[in-house]
C-alpha positions as CSV (number, residue, x, y, z in Angstrom):
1,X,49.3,10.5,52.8
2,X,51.9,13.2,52.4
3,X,51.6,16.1,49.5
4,X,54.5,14.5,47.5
5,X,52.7,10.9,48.0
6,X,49.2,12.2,46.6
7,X,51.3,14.4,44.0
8,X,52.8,10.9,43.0
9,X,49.5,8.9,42.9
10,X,48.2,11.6,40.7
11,X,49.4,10.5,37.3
12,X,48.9,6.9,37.5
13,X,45.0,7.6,38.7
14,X,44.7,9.6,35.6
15,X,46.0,7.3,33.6
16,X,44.2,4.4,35.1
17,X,41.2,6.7,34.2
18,X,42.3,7.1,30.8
19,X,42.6,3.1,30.5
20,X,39.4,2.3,31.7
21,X,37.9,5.1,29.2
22,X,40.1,3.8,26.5
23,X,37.9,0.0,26.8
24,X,34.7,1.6,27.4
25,X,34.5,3.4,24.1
26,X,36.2,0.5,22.4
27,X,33.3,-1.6,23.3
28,X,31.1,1.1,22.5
29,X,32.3,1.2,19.1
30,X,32.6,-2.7,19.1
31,X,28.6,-2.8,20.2
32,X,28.1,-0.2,17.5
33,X,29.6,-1.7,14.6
34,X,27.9,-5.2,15.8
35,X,24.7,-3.4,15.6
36,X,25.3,-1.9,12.1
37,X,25.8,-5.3,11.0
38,X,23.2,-6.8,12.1
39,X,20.8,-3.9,10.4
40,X,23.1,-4.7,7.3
41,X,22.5,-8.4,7.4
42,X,18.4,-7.9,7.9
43,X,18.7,-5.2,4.9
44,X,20.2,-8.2,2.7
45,X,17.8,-10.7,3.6
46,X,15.1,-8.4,3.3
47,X,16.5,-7.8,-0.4
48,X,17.2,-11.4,-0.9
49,X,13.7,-12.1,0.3
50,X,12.1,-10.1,-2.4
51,X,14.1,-11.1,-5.4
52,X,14.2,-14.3,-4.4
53,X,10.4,-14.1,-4.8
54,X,9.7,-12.3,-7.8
55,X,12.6,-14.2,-9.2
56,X,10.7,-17.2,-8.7
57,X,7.3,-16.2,-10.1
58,X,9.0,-15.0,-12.7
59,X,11.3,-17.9,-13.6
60,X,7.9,-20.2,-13.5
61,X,5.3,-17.3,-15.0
62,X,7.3,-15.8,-17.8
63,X,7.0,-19.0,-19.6
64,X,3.5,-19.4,-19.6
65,X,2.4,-16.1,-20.8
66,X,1.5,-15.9,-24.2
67,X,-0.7,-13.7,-27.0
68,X,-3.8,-16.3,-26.7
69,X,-3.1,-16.2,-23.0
70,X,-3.7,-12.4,-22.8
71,X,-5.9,-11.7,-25.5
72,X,-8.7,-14.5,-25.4
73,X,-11.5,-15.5,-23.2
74,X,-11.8,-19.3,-21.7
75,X,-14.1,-21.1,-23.8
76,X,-14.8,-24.8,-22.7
77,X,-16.3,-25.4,-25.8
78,X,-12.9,-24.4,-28.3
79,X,-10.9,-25.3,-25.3
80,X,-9.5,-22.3,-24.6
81,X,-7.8,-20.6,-22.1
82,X,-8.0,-17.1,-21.6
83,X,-7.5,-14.4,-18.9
84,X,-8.6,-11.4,-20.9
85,X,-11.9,-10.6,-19.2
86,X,-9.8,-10.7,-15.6
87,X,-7.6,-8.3,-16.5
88,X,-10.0,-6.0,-17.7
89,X,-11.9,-6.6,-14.6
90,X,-8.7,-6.1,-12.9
91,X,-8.1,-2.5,-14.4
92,X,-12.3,-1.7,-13.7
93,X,-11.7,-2.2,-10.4
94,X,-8.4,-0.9,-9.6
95,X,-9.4,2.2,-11.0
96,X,-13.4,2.7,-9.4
97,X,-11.7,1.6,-6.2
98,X,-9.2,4.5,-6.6
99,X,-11.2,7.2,-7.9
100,X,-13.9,6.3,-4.5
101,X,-11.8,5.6,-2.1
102,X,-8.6,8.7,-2.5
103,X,-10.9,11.9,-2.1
104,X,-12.9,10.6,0.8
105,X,-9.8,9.0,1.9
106,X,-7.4,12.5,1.7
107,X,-10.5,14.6,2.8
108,X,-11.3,12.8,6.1
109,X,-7.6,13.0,6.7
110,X,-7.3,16.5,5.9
111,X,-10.3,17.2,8.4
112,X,-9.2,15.2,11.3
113,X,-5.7,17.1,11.0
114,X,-6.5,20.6,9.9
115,X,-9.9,21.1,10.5
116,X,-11.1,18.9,14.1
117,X,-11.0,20.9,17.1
118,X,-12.3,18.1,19.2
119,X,-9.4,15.5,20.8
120,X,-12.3,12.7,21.4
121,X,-13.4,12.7,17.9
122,X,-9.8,12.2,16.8
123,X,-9.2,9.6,18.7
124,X,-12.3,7.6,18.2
125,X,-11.9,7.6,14.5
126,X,-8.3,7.0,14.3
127,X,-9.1,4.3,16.8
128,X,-12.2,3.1,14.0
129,X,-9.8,3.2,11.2
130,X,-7.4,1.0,12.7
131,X,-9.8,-1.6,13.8
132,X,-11.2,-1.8,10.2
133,X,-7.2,-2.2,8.9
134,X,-6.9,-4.8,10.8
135,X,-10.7,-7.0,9.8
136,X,-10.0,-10.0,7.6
137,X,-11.0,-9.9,4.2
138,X,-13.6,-12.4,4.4
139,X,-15.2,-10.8,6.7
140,X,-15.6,-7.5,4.5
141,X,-16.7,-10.0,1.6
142,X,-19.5,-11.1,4.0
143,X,-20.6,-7.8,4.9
144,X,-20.2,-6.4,1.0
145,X,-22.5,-9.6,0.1
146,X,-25.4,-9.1,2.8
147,X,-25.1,-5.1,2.2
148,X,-24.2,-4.6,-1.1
149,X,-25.3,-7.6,-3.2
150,X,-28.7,-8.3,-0.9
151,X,-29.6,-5.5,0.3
152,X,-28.6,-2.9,-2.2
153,X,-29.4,-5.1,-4.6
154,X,-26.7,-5.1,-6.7
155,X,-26.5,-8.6,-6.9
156,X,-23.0,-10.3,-7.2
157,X,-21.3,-7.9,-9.7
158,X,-18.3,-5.7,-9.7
159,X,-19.8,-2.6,-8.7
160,X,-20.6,-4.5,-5.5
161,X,-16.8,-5.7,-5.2
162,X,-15.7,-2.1,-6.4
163,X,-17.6,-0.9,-3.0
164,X,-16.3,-3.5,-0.7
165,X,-12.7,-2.9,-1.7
166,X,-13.3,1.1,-1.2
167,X,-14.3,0.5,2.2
168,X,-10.9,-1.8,2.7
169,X,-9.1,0.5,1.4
170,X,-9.9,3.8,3.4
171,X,-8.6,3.0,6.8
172,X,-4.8,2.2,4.7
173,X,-5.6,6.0,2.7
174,X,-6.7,7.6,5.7
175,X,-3.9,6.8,8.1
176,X,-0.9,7.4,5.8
177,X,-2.4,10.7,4.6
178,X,-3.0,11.8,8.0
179,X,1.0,10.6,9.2
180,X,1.9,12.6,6.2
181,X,0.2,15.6,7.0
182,X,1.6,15.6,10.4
183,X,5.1,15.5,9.2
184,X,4.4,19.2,7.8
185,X,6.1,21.2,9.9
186,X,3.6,24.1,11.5
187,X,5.8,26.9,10.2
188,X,4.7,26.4,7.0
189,X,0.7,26.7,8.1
190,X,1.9,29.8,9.9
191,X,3.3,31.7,7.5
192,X,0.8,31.1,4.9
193,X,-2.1,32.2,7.8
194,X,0.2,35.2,8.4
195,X,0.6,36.7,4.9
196,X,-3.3,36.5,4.6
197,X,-4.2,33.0,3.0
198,X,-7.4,31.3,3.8
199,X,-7.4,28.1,6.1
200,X,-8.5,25.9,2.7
201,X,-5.8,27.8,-0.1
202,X,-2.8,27.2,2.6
203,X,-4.1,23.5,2.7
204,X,-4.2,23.1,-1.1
205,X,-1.1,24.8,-2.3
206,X,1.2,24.3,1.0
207,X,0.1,21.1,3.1
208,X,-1.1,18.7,0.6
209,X,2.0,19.4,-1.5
210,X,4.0,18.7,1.0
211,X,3.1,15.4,2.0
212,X,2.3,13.7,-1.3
213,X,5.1,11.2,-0.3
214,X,2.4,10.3,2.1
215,X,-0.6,10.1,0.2
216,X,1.4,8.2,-3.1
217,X,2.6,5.6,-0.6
218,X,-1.1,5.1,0.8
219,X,-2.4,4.9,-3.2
220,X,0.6,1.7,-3.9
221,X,-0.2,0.1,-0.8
222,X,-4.1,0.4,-1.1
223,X,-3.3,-0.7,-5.0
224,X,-1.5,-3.9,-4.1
225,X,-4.6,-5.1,-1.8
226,X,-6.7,-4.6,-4.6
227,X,-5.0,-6.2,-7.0
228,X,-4.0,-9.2,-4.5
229,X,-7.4,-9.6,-3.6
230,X,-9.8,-12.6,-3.6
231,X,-11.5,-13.4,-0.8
232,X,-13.9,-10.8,-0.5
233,X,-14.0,-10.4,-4.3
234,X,-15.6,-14.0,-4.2
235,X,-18.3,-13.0,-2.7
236,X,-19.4,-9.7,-4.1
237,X,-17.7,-9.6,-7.5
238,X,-18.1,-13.2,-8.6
239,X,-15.8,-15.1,-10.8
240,X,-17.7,-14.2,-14.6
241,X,-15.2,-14.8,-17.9
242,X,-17.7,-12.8,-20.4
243,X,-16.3,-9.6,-21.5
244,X,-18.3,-7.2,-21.0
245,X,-19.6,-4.5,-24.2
246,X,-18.3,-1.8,-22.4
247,X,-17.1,-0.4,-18.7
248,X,-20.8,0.0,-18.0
249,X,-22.2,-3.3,-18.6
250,X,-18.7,-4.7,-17.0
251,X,-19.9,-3.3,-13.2
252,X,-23.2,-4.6,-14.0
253,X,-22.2,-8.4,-14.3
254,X,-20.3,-10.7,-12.4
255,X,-16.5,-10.3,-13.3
256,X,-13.5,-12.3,-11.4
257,X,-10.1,-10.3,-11.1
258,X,-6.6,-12.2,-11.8
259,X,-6.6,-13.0,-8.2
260,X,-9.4,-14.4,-8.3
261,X,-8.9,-16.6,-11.5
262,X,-5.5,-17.3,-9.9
263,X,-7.5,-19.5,-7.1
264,X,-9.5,-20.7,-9.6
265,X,-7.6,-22.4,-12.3
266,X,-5.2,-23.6,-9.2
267,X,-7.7,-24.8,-6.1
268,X,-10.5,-25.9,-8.8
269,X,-8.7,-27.1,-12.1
270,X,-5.2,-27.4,-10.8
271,X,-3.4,-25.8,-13.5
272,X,-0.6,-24.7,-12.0
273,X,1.1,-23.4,-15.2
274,X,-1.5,-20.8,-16.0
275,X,-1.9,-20.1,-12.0
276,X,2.1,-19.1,-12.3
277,X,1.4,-17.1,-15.8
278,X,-1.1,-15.3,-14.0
279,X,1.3,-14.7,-10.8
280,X,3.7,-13.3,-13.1
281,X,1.3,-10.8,-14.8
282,X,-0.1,-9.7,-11.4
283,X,3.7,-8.8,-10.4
284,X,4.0,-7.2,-13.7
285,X,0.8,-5.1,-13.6
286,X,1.8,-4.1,-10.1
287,X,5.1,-2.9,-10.8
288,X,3.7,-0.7,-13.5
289,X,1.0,0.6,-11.2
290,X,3.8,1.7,-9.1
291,X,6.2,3.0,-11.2
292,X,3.0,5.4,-12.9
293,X,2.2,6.3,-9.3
294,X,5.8,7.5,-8.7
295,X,5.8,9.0,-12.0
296,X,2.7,11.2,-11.5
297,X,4.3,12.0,-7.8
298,X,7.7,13.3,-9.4
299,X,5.8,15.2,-12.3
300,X,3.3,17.1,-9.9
301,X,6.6,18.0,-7.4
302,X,8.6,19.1,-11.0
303,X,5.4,21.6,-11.6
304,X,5.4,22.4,-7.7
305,X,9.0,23.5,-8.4
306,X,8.6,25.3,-11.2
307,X,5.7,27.8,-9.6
């Protein structure tokens, strides 16, 4: 090929070249929006999924709950029906389970990031925590029973199902805390080494701070398997209606939870109207669990701020 042959080819193999790059980033762009709509469509069942749901228990609960429902104990005798000593049981264990379970929960996570120096060690109790996360609930009731109620001798109260639902509960604490810790970028650890802090105040007013997304997100999850608990609670906690003098006397006695009076009054009496009543009030009760969660986080970030 002479010069003024290749000096002729030259523009059409350029734009051949821009022709062929033309279609590839059109069906790059055409992949990409396909893609994008296919995260949109999940996103909207997702969403449809979960309104659809609470919708439903609401639309068949709402209905059902009433003063005497709330506020009364059942009473075969004056034929009564009343859920008031499972949601005080509810709110006994909630809270015992919480107040165990978050410091030992935040302060093995906190050593195994900050303070472990040993790699094996790490990974044999990460590797421990996420083989209790994944143990079915009955099998932690049988357990909590045989340690707990026998052994211990606790009997079947629910300061034995309080215990059983800490351990539960520790692996879900543990492992968010510790993601969250992560996530805290090393600069900040630096720094705060550099202008003299101690190991423990850099931890406390820096990295805990700073991952509290973290640790709020492991308290609402670990919250919503307690309150939607009932198979281990059947075992260790029982299924008493009596309400109880005080807190005291309440982890002392046997005491079912909503979830667990939701099994009841539906597997063993089939009422399904009270069994949707008490679906609604669980959805209700942990909503507001939530929403004070979030509350506390934004309030302890305002005063973080504000320092």
């Amino acid at each position: 090929m002479s010069t003024l042959e290749a000096c002729a080819a030259l523009p059409a193999g350029r734009a051949h070249g821009k022709t062929a790059g033309g279609a590839h980033a059109q069906v790059r762009r055409l992949k990409g929006a396909l893609l994008k709509g296919v995260v949109y469509l999940a996103a909207a069942l997702t969403c449809a999924l979960l309104v659809g749901l609470i919708g439903y228990i609401f639309l068949k609960g709402l209905p059902g709950i009433t003063w005497e429902l709330l506020s009364t104990a059942p009473s075969a005798l004056k034929g009564t029906i009343g859920i008031l000593p499972n949601l005080l049981n509810t709110l006994y264990i909630v809270g015992f389970a919480l107040l165990a379970a978050l410091p030992l929960g935040v302060g093995a996570a906190v050593y195994l990031t900050e303070y472990a120096a040993s790699r094996r060690l790490i990974a044999v109790v990460e590797f421990a925590t996420e083989a209790l996360a994944g143990i079915p609930s009955i099998l932690y009731g049988l357990v909590g029973m045989l340690f707990f109620c026998q052994m211990l001798q606790l009997k079947t109260s629910l300061l034995a199902g309080g215990c059983t639902l800490v351990i539960m509960i520790l692996p879900t604490i543990i492992r968010t805390t510790q993601e969250s810790l992560k996530t805290v970028p090393g600069s900040y650890r630096e720094g705060a080494l550099g202008l003299g802090a101690t190991r423990w105040y850099m931890i406390r007013t820096i990295v805990l701070p700073s991952s509290l997304e973290g640790i709020v997100t492991g308290c609402i999850l670990a919250v919503g398997r307690i309150v939607g608990e009932s198979a281990a609670l059947l075992f260790t906690a029982g299924v008493g209606t009596v309400v109880a003098q005080n807190v005291f006397a309440a982890f002392g006695r046997s005491g079912g939870t909503l979830s667990v009076a939701l099994y009841m009054y539906v597997s063993e009496r089939g009422e399904f109207e009270v069994g949707y009543a008490i679906a609604a009030i669980l959805m209700l009760l942990v909503l507001g669990l939530n929403a004070a969660t979030r509350l506390v986080r934004r309030t302890m970030k305002s005063k973080e701020g504000a320092k």
